[in-house]
C-alpha positions, 0 to 999 in steps of 0.5 A: 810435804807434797812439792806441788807441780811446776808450771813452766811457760815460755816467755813470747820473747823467746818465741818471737826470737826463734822465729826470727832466726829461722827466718832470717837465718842469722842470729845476728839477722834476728837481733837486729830485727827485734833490736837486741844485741846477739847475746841477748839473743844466744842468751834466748836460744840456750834457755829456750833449748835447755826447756825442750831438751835439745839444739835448735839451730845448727851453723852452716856455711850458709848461715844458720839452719834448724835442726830435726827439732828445730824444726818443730819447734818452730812450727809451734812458735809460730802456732804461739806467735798467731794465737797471740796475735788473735787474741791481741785483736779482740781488744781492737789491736791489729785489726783485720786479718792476717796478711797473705805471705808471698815470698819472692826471689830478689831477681824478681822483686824489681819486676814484681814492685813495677807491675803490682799496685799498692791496692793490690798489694793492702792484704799481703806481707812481701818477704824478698830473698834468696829462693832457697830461703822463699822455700825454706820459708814455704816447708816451714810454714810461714810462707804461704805463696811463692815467685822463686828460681829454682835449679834445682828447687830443693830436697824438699819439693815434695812438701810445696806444691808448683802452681805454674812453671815457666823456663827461660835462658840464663847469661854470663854479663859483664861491664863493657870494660872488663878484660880477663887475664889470659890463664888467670881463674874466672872472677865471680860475682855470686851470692850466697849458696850459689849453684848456677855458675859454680855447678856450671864451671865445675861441670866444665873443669874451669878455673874460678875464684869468687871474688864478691859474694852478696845475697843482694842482687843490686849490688852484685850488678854494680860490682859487674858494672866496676869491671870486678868480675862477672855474674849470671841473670836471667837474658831478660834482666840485663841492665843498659850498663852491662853486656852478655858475655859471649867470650867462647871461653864461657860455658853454656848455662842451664836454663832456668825454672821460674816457679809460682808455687804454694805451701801445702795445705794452704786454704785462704781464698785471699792466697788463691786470688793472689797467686790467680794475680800472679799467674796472670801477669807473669806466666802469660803468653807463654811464660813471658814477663813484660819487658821492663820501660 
């Protein structure tokens, strides 16, 4: 007797699971955006490589990446993830079409919340993140506009394209009451994947220990604020709480590459107008940003 052909499908669960990861970048991340515990999620990932015959993710100490395959496969989740969504719609569920997908940097989502209006914000899907994540998010695909730092942007600027670019100073800021131990290591307050004080420090042979890491941006501010230790923003951004460090200890920071920029390939007149939006209100007169009120 013939075995007939078996057909296997994958489950748009497990779809909408990987997407997560590689979107949040933590199994634990996905599981509490989709609600489920991290051995249901673990559970998804193992059926879903043993399908395509390979990992998908790989655990760095930065979170969790994607593999070569990975990659690919998660390409063609979100294929999947929108095919579905369409045709949930022609039965008059989530009218409307896609919303555009800017990613910006935690820095710069303070500012950009202040000078955009709900209005002109109907059609677009804000994700805020660490920049590396933004352009991670742009290469693979379900990002399509981005307001990021970059120093240096990554491995991958080949596959974005850079619409505007604008520099600006960087500086060491820290609470009016902190006192740094004579021969002690500098105390830091840093963020995940780090690069613009650690690179700085290590370039200048100085003496450090992290002692607060967060990828949010609030709250490496408040640690400043607690006299922890201190961080780096933008010479703009310095808050009424904190001053610029200025102790002749600390070396001088490279300036900072504040990029507008877009995935390859992208063809979406709404995309267009927002990113004309955006380079109108911050890359004008120079690059300056309006100064907050």
């Amino acid at each position: 007797m013939q075995r007939r052909n078996q057909f296997l499908n994958v489950p748009i669960e497990i779809i909408r699971t990987v997407v997560a990861i590689a979107e949040t970048g933590s199994l634990s991340k996905a599981g509490e955006r989709l609600g489920l515990s991290q051995p249901a999620i673990s559970s998804q990932v193992k059926r879903l490589q043993s399908l395509v015959g390979g990992a998908l993710f790989v655990k760095t100490a930065g979170g969790t990446t994607t593999t070569e395959l990975g990659k690919v496969a998660v390409q063609q989740a979100r294929r999947i993830l929108e095919a579905n969504d369409q045709l949930l719609r022609l039965g008059g569920n989530n009218e409307g079409p896609l919303a555009v997908r800017l990613g910006i940097s935690t820095l710069l989502a303070d500012e950009f919340i202040r000078l955009q209006s709900a209005v002109a914000l109907a059609d677009v899907f804000v994700h805020a993140d660490l920049s590396p994540a933004i352009v991670r998010g742009l290469v693979d695909g379900y990002i399509d506009v981005a307001f990021i730092y970059s120093n240096p942007l990554t491995d991958n600027e080949q596959d974005i394209t850079i619409v505007n670019e604008a520099e600006e100073p960087s500086v060491w800021v820290r609470s009016r009451d902190f006192v740094l131990r004579p021969g002690a290591p500098l105390p830091i307050l840093a963020w995940p994947g780090d690069d613009w004080m650690i690179r700085t420090l290590t370039k200048h042979n100085m003496s450090y220990k992290i002692v607060f890491r967060s990828p949010n941006h609030q709250l490496r501010l408040e640690a400043a604020r607690a006299g922890i230790g201190l961080t780096i923003i933008p010479e703009r951004m310095v808050p009424s709480f904190l001053i610029p460090a200025r102790e002749y200890y600390l070396p001088q920071l490279p300036m900072l590459r504040r990029l507008l920029c877009v995935r390859s390939g992208l063809d979406d007149d709404r995309a267009t107008a927002l990113v004309h939006q955006l380079a109108q209100v911050f890359f004008t007169d120079a690059g300056k940003i309006p100064a907050a009120t």
